[in-house]
C-alpha positions as CSV (number, residue, x, y, z in Angstrom):
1,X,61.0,52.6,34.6
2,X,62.0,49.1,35.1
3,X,58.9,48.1,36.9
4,X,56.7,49.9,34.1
5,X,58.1,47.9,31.4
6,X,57.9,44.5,32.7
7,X,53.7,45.3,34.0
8,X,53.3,46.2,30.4
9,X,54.6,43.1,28.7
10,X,52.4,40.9,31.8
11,X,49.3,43.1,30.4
12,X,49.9,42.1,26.9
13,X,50.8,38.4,27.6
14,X,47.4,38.5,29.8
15,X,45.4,40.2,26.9
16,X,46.6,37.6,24.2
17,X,45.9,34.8,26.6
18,X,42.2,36.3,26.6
19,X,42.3,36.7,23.0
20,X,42.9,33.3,22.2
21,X,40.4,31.9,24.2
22,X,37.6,33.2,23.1
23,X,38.5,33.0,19.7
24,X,38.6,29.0,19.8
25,X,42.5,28.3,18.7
26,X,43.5,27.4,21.5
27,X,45.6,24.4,20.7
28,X,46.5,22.5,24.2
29,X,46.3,19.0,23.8
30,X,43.2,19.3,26.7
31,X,40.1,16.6,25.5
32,X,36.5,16.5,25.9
33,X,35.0,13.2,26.5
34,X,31.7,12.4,23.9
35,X,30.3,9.2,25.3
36,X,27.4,7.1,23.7
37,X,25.6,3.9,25.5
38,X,28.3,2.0,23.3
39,X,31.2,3.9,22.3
40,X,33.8,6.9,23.9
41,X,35.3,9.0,21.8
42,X,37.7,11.9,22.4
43,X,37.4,15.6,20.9
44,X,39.8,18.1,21.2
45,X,38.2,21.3,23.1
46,X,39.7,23.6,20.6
47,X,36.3,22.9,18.2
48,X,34.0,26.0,18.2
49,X,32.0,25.1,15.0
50,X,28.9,23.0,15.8
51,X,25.7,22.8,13.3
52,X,22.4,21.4,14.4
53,X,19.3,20.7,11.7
54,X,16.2,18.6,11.1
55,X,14.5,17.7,7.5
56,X,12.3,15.0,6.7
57,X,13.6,12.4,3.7
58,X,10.9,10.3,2.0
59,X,11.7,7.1,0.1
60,X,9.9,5.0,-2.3
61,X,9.0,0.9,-1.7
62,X,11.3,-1.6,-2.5
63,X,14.1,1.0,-2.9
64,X,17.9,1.7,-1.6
65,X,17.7,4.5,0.8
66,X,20.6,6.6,1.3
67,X,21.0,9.2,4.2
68,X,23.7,11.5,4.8
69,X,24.8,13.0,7.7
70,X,27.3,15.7,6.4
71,X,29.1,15.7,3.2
72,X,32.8,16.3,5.1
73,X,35.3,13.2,4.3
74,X,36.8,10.5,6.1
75,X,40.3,12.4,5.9
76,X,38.4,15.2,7.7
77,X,36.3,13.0,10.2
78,X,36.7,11.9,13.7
79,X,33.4,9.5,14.5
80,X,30.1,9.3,12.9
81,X,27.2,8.1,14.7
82,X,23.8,6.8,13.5
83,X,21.1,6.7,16.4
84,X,17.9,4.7,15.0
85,X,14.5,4.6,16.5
86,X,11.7,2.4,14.6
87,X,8.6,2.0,16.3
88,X,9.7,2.1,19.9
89,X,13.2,-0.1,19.3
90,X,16.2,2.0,19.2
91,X,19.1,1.3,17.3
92,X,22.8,2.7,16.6
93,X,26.0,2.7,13.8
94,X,28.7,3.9,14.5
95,X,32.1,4.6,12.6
96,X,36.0,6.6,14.2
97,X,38.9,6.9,12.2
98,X,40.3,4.7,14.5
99,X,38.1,1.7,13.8
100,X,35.7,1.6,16.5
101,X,33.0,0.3,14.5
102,X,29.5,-0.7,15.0
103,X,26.0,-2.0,14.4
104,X,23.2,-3.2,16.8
105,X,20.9,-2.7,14.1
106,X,21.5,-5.8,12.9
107,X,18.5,-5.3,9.4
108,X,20.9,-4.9,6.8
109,X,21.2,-1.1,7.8
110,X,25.2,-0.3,7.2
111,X,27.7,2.3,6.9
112,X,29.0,2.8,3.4
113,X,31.5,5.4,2.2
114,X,31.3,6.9,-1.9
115,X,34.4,7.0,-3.9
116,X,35.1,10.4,-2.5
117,X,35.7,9.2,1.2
118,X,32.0,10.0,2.3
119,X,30.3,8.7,4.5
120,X,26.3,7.3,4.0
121,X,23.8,5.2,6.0
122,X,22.7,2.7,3.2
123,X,18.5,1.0,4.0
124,X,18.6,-1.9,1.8
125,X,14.4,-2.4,-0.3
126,X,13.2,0.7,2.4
127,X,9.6,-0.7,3.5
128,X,7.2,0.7,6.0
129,X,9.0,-1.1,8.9
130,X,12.2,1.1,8.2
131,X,10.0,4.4,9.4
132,X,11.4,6.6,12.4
133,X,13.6,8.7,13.3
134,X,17.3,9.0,12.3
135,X,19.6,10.5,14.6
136,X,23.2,11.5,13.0
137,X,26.1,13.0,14.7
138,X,29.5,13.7,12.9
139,X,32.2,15.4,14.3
140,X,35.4,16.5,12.2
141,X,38.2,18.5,12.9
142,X,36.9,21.9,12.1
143,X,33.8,21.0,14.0
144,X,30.7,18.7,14.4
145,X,27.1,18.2,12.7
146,X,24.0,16.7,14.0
147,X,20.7,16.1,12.4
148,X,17.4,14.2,13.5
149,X,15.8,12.9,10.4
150,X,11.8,11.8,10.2
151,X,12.2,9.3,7.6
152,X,9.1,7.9,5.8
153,X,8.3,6.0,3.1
154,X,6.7,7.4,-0.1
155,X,3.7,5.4,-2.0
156,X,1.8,6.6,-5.0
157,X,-1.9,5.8,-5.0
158,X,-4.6,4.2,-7.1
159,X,-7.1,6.5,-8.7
160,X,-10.7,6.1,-10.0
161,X,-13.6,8.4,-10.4
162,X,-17.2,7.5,-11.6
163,X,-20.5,8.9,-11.4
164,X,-23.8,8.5,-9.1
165,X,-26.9,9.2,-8.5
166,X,-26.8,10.5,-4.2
167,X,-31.2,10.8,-3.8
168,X,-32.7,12.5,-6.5
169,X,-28.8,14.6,-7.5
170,X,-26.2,12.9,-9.5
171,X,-22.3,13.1,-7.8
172,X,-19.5,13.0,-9.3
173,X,-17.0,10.9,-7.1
174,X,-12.7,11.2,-7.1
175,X,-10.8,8.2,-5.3
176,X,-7.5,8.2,-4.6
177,X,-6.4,5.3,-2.0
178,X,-2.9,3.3,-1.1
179,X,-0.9,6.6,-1.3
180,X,1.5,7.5,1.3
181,X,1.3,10.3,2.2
182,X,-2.3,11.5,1.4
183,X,-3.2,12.7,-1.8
184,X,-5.1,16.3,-2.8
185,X,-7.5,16.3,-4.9
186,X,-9.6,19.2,-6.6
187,X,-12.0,19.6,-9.6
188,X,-11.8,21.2,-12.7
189,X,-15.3,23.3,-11.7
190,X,-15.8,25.3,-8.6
191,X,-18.8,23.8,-7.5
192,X,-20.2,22.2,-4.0
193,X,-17.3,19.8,-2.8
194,X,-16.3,17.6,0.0
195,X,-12.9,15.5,0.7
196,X,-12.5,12.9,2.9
197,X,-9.2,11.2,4.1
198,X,-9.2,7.8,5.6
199,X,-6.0,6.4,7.7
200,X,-6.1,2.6,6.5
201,X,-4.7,-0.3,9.0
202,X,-1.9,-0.7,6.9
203,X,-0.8,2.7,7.2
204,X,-2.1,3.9,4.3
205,X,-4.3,6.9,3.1
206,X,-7.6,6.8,1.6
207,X,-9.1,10.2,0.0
208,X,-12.4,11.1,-1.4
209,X,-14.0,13.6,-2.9
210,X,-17.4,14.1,-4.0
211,X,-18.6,17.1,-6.0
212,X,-22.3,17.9,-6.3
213,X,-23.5,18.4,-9.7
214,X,-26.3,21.3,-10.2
215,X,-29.5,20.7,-11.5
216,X,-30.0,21.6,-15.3
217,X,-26.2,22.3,-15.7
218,X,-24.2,20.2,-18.6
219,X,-20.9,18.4,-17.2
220,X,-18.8,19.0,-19.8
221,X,-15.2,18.0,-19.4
222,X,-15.4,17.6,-15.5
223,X,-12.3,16.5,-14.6
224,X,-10.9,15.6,-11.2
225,X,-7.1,16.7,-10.3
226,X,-4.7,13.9,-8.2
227,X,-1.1,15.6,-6.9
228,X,0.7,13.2,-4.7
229,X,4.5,14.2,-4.2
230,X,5.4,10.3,-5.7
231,X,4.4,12.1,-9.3
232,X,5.9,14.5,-11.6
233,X,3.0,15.5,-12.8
234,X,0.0,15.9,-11.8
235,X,-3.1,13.1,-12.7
236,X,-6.0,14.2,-14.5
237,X,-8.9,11.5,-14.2
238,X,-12.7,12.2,-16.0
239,X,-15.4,10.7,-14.1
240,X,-17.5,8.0,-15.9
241,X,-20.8,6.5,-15.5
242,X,-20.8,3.3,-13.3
243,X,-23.1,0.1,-14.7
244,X,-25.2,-0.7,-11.6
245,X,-24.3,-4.7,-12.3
246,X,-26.3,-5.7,-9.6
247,X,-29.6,-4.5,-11.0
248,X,-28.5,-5.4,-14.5
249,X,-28.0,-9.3,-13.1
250,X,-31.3,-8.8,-11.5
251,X,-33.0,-7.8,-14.5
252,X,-31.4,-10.6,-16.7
253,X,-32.4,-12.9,-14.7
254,X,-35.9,-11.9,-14.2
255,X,-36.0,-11.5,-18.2
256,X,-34.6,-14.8,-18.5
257,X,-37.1,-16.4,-16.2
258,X,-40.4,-15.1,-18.3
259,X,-38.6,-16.0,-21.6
260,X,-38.5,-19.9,-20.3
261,X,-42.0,-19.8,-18.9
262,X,-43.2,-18.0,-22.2
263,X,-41.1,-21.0,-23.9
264,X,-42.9,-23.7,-22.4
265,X,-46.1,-22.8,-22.9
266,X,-45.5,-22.4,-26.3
267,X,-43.9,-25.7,-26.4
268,X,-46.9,-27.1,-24.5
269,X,-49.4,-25.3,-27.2
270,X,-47.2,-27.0,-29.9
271,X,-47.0,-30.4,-28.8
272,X,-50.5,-31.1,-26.4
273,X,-50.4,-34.0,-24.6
274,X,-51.9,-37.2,-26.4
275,X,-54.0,-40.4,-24.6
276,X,-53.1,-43.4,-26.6
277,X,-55.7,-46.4,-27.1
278,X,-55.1,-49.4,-25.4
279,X,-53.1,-52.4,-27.7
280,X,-55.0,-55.3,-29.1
281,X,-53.5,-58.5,-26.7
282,X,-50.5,-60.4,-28.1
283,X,-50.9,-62.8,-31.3
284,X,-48.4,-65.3,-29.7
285,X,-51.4,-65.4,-26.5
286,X,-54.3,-66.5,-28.8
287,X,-52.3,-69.0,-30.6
288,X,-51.4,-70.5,-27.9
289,X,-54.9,-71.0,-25.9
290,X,-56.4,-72.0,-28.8
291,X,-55.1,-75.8,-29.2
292,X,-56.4,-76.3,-25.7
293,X,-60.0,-74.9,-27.0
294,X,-60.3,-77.2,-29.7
295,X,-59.1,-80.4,-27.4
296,X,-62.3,-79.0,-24.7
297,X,-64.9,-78.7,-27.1
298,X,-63.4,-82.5,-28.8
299,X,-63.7,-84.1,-25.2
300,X,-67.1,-82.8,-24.6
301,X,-67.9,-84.5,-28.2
302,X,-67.0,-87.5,-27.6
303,X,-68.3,-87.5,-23.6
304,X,-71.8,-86.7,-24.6
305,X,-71.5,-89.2,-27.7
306,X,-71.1,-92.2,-25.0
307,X,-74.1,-90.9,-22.9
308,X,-76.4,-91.0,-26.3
309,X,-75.2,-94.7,-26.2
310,X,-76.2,-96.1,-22.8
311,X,-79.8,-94.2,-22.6
């Protein structure tokens, strides 16, 4: 009887051992090393819970971005790390309740904490160069969190739409371009439609639609629809007709060039060219040869006088 009792109590001790193992509260001080290419931190084995997710986060130009990893507080948290990967150079912050901080990011990237104790990765005026993918890992002492996060930035774009003459049928053209991501576009009327989109060298998309207009079929309020996820609302643009300016600067000038040749021969018609006679010789000229007449023609007097004389 003896014997019986004390297998029984080994059985249950055995059984609760079990137990407790597989249910996670388990509470030896044991550890479980979680290294990084910087930092070692320790984690006690008894944490079961661990939550893994992706998202995407878009942020507009020139703005603060804020990311969070998990919304548990520093009274809660053991380490959170930030892994950073922008266009093939990798990054990390890194925070531990016991001060083992820090940052190789070295862009003005930082580690902030809100007035409730949690912690955020803070991207100072986001910009296209602050693109990639963010890496979080936060481990508290009910469990850990980790996320990869395709960051990107958000642009609206600049839209136009007109209308033109495509061979012998008129189109009516929708622009959208500088937007980040690309924008959709669609028409008010269900008619023959193509869209284009154009990745820019900046990184920026260009779209473009055309719609066909039908032969013998009034326009009336065609309208183009722009939805870009920067907007509230969505964009309603009506195409308008484009002035060809280079044919109108042709055609002023070539109007402008007949009106000055027209000009001058009317000027010419006016005002004919006139020959004028030749002027009389100077005053001053005959006055002054003419003392030197009068003293010839008194000379010859006088000369043929004396030859009278001596015949």
């Amino acid at each position: 009887m003896g014997k019986t009792w004390i297998i029984g109590v080994i059985s249950l001790l055995a059984v609760s051992a079990t137990w407790s193992l597989e249910t996670g509260y388990n509470h030896n001080i044991s550890v479980i090393s979680h290294t990084s290419p910087f930092l070692t931190f320790a984690v006690p084995l008894g944490l079961q819970h661990r939550v893994i997710a992706a998202r995407s986060e878009h942020f507009h130009l020139g703005n603060n971005a804020i990311l969070k990893c998990s919304n548990k507080t520093w009274s809660e948290m053991i380490y959170t790390i930030w892994k950073i990967k922008l266009d093939g150079i990798t990054c990390q912050i890194s925070s531990s309740n016991d001060n083992q901080n820090l940052n190789t990011c070295n862009d003005g990237k930082a580690m902030l904490n809100t007035s409730r104790g949690e912690s955020y990765l803070q991207i100072p005026e986001f910009s296209k160069r602050d693109e990639g993918i963010y890496q979080c890992e936060s481990v508290y002492k009910a469990g850990s969190y980790a996320s990869n996060i395709d960051v990107s930035l958000i642009a609206p774009p600049s839209v136009s739409a007109w209308l033109e003459w495509e061979g012998s049928r008129q189109v009516a053209v929708c622009l959208a371009e500088g937007g980040k991501p690309a924008a959709s576009i669609c028409w008010s009327e269900t008619w023959n439609s193509t869209s284009t989109t154009t990745l820019n060298l900046d990184g920026f998309n260009t779209v473009e639609s055309r719609l066909v207009l039908p032969e013998g079929i009034a326009m009336g309020n065609l309208t183009c629809a722009v939805i870009h996820p920067s907007w509230e609302e969505v964009h309603m643009v009506t195409p308008g007709v484009v002035i060809p300016w280079r044919l109108v600067i042709i055609s002023m000038g070539t109007i402008s060039f007949i009106m000055a040749i027209l000009g001058g021969l009317y000027f010419t018609r006016k005002h004919p060219c006139r020959i004028s006679p030749e002027a009389p010789p100077s005053q001053d000229y005959v006055e002054e040869v003419e003392p030197y007449a009068i003293y010839t023609q008194s000379v010859n007097l006088i000369y043929n006088s004396s030859a009278d004389l001596f015949t």
